[in-house]
C-alpha positions in Angstrom: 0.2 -18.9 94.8 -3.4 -17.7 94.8 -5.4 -17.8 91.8 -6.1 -13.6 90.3 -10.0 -13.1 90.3 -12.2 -12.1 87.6 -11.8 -8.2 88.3 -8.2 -8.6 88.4 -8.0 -10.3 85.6 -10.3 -7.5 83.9 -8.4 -4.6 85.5 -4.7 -5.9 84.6 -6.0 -6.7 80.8 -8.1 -4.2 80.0 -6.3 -1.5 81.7 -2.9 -2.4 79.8 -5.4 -2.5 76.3 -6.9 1.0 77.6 -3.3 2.0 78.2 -1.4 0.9 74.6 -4.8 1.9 73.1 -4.4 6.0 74.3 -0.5 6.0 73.4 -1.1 4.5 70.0 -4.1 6.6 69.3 -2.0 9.8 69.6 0.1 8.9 66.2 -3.2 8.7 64.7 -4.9 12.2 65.7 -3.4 14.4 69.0 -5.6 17.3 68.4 -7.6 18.5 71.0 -9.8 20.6 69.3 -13.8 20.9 70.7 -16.8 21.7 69.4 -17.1 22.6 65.4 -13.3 22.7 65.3 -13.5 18.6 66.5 -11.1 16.7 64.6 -10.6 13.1 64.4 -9.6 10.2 62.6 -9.7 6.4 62.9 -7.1 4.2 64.7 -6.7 1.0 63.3 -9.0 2.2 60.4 -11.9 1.7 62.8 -12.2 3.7 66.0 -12.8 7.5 65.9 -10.1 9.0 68.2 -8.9 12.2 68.9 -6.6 13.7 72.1 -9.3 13.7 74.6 -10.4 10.3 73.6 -6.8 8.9 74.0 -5.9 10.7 76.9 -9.4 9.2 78.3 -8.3 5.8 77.2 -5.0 6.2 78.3 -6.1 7.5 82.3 -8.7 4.8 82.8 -6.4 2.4 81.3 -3.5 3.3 84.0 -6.3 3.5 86.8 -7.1 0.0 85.9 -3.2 -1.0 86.5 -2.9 0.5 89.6 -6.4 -0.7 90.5 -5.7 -4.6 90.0 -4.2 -5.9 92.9 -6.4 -4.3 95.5 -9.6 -2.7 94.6 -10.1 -4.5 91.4 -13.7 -5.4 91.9 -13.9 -1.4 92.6 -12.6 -0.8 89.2 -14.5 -3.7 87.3 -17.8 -2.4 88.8 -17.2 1.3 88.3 -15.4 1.2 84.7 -18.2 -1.0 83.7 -20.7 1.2 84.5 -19.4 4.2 83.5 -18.8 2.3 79.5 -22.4 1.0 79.7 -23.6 4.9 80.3 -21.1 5.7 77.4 -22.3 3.6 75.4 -25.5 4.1 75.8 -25.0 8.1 75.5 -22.8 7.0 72.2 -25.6 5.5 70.6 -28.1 8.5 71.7 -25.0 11.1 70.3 -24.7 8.9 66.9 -26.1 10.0 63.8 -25.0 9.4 60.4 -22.8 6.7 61.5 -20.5 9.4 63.6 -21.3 12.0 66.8 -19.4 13.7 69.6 -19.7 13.7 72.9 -19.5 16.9 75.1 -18.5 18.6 71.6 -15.1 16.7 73.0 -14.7 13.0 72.4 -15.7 11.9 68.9 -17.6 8.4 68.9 -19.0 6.1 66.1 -21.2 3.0 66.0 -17.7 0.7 66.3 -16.6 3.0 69.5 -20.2 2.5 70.8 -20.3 -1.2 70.6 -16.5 -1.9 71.9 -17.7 0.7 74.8 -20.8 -1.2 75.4 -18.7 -4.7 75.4 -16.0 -3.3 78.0 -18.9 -2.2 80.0 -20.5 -5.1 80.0 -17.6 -7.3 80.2 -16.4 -4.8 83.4 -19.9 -5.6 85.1 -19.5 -9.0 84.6 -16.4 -9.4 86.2 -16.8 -7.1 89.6 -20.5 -9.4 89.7 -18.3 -12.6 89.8 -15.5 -10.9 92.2 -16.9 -12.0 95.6 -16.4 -8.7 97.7 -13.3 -8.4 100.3 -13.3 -9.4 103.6 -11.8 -7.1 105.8 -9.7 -9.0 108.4 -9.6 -7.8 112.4 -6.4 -5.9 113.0 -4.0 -8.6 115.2 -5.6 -11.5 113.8 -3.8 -13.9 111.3 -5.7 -15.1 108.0 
């Protein structure tokens, strides 16, 4: 039995949070308005969601479950970087304690900081991954 690596550890639980997290978040608001028309409310009292933002959470979250047995590091790396740039636009976008991104994806200062954790977390793990090592057709590992 081998042991699961950090990325697949980070790809199995955050992509089945991303996952429950974008189902849930459709009882809360499944609009999918844009620009001035944006709606949104908060899930869990807390995070700013709206259609695109669950259906967001929901495909990176599935990605990450099909992603953690064999490109894992793959995910970690690229998910991480993509919610550090999120993040970091979230923050830019944020005024007032709310903002949109795209005039699509509402965010506030709690989205930012849980984006900027996954991100972080995501980066973390693909840097402790090691990286594959492809194995010579015919040869037994």
């Amino acid at each position: 039995m081998t042991t699961a690596s950090p990325a697949q550890l980070y790809a199995t639980l955050v992509g089945a949070a991303l996952a429950i997290v974008g189902i849930l978040g459709f009882f809360y608001d499944s609009g999918f308005a844009t620009g001035s028309g944006l709606t949104h409310d908060h899930a869990f009292g807390v995070l700013a969601v709206n259609g695109w933002h669950n259906v967001l959470h929901l495909l990176t979250g599935l990605l990450g479950l099909i992603c953690a047995r064999r490109a894992a590091r793959a995910y970690a790396l690229c998910l991480g970087l993509a919610y550090v740039a999120i993040a970091t636009w979230g923050f830019l976008a944020t005024t007032d304690g709310a903002g949109t991104l795209l005039d699509l994806v509402p965010v506030n200062a709690e989205d930012n900081v849980l984006h900027l954790i996954l991100g972080l977390t995501g980066l973390a793990a693909g840097a402790a991954t090691p990286p594959a090592v492809a194995v010579p057709r015919g040869s037994t590992a």
